[in-house]
C-alpha atoms as one frame of an Amber mdcrd trajectory, in Angstrom:
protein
   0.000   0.000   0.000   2.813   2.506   0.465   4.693   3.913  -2.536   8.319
   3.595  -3.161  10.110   6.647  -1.074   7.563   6.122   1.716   8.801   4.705
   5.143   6.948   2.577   7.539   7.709   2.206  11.166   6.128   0.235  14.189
   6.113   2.615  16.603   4.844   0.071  19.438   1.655  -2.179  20.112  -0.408
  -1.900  17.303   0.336   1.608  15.993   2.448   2.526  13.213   3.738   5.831
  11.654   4.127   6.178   7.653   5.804   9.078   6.377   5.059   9.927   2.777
   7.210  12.311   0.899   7.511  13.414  -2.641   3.662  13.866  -3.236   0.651
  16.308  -3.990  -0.859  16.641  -0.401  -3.131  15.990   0.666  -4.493  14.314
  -2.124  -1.937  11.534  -2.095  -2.506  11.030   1.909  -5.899  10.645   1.337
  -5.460   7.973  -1.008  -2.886   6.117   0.957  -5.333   6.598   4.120  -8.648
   4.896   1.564  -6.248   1.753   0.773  -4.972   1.302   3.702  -9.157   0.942
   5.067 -10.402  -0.192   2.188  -7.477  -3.052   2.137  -8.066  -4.043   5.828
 -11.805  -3.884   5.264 -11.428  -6.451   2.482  -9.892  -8.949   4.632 -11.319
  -8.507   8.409 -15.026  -8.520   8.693 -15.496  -7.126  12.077 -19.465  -7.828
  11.997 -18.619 -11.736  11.501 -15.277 -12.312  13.336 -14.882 -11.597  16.728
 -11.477 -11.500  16.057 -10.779  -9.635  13.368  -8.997  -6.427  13.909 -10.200
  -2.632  12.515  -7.713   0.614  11.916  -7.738   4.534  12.460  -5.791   6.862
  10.754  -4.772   9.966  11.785  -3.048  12.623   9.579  -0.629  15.554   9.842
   0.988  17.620   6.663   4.001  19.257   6.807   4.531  22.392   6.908   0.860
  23.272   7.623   0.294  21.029  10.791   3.952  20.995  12.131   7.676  22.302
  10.876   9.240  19.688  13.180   8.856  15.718  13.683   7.904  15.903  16.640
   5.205  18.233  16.152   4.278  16.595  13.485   4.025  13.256  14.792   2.107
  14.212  17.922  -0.447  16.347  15.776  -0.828  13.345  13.827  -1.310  11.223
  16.797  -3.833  13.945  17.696  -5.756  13.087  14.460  -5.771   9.663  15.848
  -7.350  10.289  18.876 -10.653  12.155  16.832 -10.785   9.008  14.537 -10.891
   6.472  17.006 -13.319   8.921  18.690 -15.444   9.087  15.565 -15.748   5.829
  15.178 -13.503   3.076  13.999 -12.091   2.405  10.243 -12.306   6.067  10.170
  -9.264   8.500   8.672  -9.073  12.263  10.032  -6.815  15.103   9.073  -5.412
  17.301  11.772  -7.307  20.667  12.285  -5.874  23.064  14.457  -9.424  24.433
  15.575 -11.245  21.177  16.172  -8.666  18.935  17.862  -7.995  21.662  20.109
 -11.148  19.779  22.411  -8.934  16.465  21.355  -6.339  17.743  23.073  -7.854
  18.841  26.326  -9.456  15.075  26.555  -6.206  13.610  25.996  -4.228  15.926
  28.685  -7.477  14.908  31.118  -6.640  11.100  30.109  -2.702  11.390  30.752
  -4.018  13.349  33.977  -6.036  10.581  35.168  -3.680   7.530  35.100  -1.271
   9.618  37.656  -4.336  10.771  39.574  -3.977   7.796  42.311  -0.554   7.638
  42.888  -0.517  11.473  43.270  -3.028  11.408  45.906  -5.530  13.756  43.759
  -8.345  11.327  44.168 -11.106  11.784  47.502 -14.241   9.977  48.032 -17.389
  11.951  49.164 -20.434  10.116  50.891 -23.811  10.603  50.131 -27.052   9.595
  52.596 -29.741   7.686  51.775 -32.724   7.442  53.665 -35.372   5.735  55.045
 -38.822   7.775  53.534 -40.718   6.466  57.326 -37.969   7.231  59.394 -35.777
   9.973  58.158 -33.120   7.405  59.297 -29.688   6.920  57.492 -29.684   3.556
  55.786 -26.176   4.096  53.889 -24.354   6.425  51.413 -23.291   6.350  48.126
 -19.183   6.508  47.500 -19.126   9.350  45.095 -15.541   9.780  43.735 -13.770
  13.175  43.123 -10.869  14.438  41.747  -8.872  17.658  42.807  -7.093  18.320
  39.534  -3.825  20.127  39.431  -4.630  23.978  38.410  -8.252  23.471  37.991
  -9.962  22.553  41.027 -11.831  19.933  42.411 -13.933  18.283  39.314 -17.269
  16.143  39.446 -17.468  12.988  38.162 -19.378  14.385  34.651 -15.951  15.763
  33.466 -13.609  13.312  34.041 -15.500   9.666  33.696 -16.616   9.377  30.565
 -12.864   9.757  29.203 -12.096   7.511  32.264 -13.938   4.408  30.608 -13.041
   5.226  27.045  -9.719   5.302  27.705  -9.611   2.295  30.255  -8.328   4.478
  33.024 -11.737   3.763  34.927 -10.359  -0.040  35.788  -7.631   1.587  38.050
 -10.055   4.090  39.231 -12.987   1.781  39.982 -10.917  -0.646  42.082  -9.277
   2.592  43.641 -13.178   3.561  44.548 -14.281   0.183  45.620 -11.278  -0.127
  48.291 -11.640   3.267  49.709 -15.289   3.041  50.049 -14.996  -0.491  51.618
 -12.411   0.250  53.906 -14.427   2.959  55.336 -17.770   1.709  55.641 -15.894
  -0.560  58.124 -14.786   1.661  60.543 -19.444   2.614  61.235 -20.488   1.037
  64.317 -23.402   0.332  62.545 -23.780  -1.990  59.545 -24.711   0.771  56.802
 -25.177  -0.082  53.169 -22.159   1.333  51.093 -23.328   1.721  47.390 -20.367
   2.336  44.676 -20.689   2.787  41.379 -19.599   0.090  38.587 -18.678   1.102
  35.285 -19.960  -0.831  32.185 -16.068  -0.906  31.043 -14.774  -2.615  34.384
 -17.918  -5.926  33.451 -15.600  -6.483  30.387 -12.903  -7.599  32.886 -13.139
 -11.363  33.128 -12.026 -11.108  37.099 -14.502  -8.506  38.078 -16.031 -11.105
  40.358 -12.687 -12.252  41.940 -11.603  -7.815  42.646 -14.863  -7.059  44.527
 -14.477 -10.734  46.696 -10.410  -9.509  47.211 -11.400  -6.034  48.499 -14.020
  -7.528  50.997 -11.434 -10.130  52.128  -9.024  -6.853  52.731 -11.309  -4.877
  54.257 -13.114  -6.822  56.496 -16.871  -5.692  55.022 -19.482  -8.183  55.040
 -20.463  -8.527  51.412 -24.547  -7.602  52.142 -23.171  -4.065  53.091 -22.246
  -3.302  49.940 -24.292  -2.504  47.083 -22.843  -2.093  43.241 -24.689   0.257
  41.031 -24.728  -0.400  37.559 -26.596   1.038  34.732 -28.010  -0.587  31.382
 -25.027   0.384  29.572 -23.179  -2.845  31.283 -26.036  -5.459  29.350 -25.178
  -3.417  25.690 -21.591  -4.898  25.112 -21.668  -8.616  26.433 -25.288  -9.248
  28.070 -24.523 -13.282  28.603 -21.376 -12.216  30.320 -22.282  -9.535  32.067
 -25.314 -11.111  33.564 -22.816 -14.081  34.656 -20.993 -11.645  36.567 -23.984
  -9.892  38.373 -24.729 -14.007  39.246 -21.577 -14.320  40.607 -21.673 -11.223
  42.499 -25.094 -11.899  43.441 -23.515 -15.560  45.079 -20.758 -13.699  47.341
 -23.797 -11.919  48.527 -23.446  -8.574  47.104 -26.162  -6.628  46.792 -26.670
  -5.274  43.255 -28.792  -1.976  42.186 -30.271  -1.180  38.973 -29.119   2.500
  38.446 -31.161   5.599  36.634 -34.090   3.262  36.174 -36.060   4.209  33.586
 -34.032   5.779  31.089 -32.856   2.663  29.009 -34.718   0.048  26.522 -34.651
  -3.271  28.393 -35.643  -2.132  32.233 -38.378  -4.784  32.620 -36.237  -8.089
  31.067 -33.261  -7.155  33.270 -35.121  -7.130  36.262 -36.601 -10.554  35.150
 -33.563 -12.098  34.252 -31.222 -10.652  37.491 -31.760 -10.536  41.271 -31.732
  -6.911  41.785 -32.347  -5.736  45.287 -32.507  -2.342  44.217 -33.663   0.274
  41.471 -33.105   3.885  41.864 -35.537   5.996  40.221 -33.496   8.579  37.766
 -32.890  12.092  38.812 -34.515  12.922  35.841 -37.690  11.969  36.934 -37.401
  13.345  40.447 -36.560  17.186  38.817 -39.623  17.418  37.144 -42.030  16.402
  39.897 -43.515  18.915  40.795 -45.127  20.264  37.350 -45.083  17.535  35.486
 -47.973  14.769  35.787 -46.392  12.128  33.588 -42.988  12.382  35.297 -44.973
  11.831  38.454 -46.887   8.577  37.024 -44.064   7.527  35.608 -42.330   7.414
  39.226 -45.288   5.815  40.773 -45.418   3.379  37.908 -41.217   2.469  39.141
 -41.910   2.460  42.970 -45.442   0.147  42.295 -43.218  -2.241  39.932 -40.553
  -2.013  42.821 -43.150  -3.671  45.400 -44.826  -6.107  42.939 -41.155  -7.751
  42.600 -40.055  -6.786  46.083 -37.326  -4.774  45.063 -36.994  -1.884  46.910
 -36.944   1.311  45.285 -35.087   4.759  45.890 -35.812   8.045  44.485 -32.416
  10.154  44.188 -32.331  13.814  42.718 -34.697  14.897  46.010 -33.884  18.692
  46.664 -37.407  20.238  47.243 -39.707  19.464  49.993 -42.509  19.115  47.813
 -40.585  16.236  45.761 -39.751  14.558  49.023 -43.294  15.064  50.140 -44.849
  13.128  45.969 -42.650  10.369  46.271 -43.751   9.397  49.984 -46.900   9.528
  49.338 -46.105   7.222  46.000 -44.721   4.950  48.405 -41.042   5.124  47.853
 -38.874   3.610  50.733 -35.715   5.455  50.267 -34.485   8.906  49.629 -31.626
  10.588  48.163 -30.584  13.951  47.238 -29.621  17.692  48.527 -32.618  18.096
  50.177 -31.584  15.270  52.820 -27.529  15.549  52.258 -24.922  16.589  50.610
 -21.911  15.011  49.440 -19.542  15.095  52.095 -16.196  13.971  54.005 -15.913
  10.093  55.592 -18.668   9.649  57.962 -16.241   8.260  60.082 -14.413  11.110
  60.340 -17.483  13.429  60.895 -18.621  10.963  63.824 -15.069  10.969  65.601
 -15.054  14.622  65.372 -18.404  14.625  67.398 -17.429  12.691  70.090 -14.477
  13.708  70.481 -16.843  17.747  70.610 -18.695  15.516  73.314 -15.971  14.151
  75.188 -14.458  17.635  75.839 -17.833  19.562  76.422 -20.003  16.929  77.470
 -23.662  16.247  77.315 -24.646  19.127  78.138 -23.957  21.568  75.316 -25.537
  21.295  71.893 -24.275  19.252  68.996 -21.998  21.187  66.702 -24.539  22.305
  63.254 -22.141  20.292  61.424 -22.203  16.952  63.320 -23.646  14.162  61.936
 -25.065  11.261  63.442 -24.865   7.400  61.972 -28.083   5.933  63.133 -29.016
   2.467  61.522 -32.012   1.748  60.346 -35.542   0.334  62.156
């Protein structure tokens, strides 16, 4: 496929560089890029072979995208990045102006992989209810990440280029062992829900992590509940619902995340034990003016009982929503309204007593004290 004059190199793994010289640009890249896709195509057929192998091809020009190799490599290697973003078997040339947003999700990425072993990482805990009680049942292990010159930043900016890049393995197992480790300093046997990324049910020893951690940590597996979302069954259903099985067996609990917002709700919950669903945020939001948000909630929480799964409503930060979804008969709540994302519990309790133990009984409870109460 390359022309005489042209040089190929392996530059490691399965990427290699070509460097064309002598030709009409970018005319003659172009045509180089359609063989070398249109030659690959011809003999892997993704659809039919599991494993048969794709290709992405990214392109830089010289002078206009670089006057240096270096610069001209790593704008080409930019170009990669938006193919493979764009979908596979795909060829892009590099544009100063729209791989600039490339480049920002690639610095995140190369971020990210440090982000553990630099100590950026912190784990926030949010309550959840009991609706009868106003009792704490558990949190929710939310992870964070202060990043270097730009603050601390929520989970919506960073995980998605977590899981396409693979980083989220090392930062899901980094999540589950925090969050484990601290739901067993409670005195009280709280639920600790963390999240599971569809990319992490691709890993064949998923099952055999989360029974490691436990075994570390000293948690009793029913205290901790993995969240998953619909996204998991879209890759490998058969395997992914033998993992949830398996899971299921150490006696995990397992929750059905933003119920409600995919395509197969009702034949997961037929085929898996769930414990849990969570009603979507989405839902919750629109409460209070919307009457088919609202039956749609009560048509969750009234599917929840029929299957005895119980059901929680996150997204809660008016009085009025907490007020609809009790009288729906929800059992659990979730949101601002009731609590924040916030430091270890653990922490917050030992700085209590330790308030009490100096100024006894006697004087009121600092307004930032918070109190782990099981549930009735």
């Amino acid at each position: 496929m390359a022309g005489e004059g042209d040089t190929v190199a392996r530059l490691g793994g399965d990427e290699f560089a070509i460097i064309q010289t002598g030709k009409q640009q970018p005319d003659a890249a172009r045509r180089l890029a359609d063989l070398i896709l249109g030659g690959l195509a011809a003999e892997m057929d993704i659809a039919r072979d599991p494993t048969a192998v794709g290709a992405s091809v990214g392109i830089a020009i010289y002078p206009t995208d670089g006057s240096s190799a270096q610069e001209l490599s790593d704008n080409a290697d930019t170009a990669l990045y938006r193919a493979k973003h764009a979908g596979r078997s795909k060829a892009c040339f590099f544009d100063a102006e729209m791989d600039e947003a490339v480049r920002a999700r690639r610095q995140i990425e190369a971020e990210l992989r440090h982000a553990t072993t630099r100590s950026q990482l912190s784990v926030n805990y949010q309550p959840i209810l009991d609706s009868r009680t106003g009792s704490i049942t558990g949190y929710e292990a939310l992870m964070r990440w202060n990043r270097p010159g730009h603050g601390m930043s929520e989970p919506e900016v960073f995980i998605s280029i977590a899981e396409e890049s693979g980083v989220i393995v090392q930062l899901g197992e980094w999540v589950l062992r925090q969050a484990c480790t601290e739901a067993a300093r409670w005195p009280q046997p709280l639920s600790i829900a963390v999240n599971v990324s569809p990319v992490q049910f691709m890993l064949p020893n998923l099952c055999e992590g989360v029974a490691a951690i436990l075994e570390e940590t000293g948690l009793a597996p029913h205290r901790l509940e993995l969240e998953i979302t619909e996204a998991a069954f879209e890759r490998d259903r058969s395997n992914v619902i033998a993992t949830l099985m398996r899971l299921h067996g150490l006696g995990v609990r397992i929750v059905m995340d933003d119920f409600g917002t995919g395509f197969s709700s009702l034949s997961n919950l037929r085929a898996l034990p769930f414990h849990k669903i969570k009603v979507d945020r989405s839902f919750t939001g629109i409460l209070e003016h919307d009457a088919v948000a609202r039956s749609i909630v009560r048509a969750i929480i009234g599917l929840g009982h029929s299957l005895g799964i119980q059901v929680v409503t996150e997204g809660v930060e008016t009085e009025l929503q907490r007020q609809i979804v009790i009288e729906e008969g929800c059992e659990q709540l979730q949101g601002l309204l009731l609590g924040k994302p916030d430091i270890e519990p653990s922490v917050k309790l030992a700085a209590r007593e330790n308030f009490l133990s100096v100024h006894g009984d006697g004087f009121d409870r600092p307004c930032n004290a918070t109190t782990i109460t099981a549930a009735e």
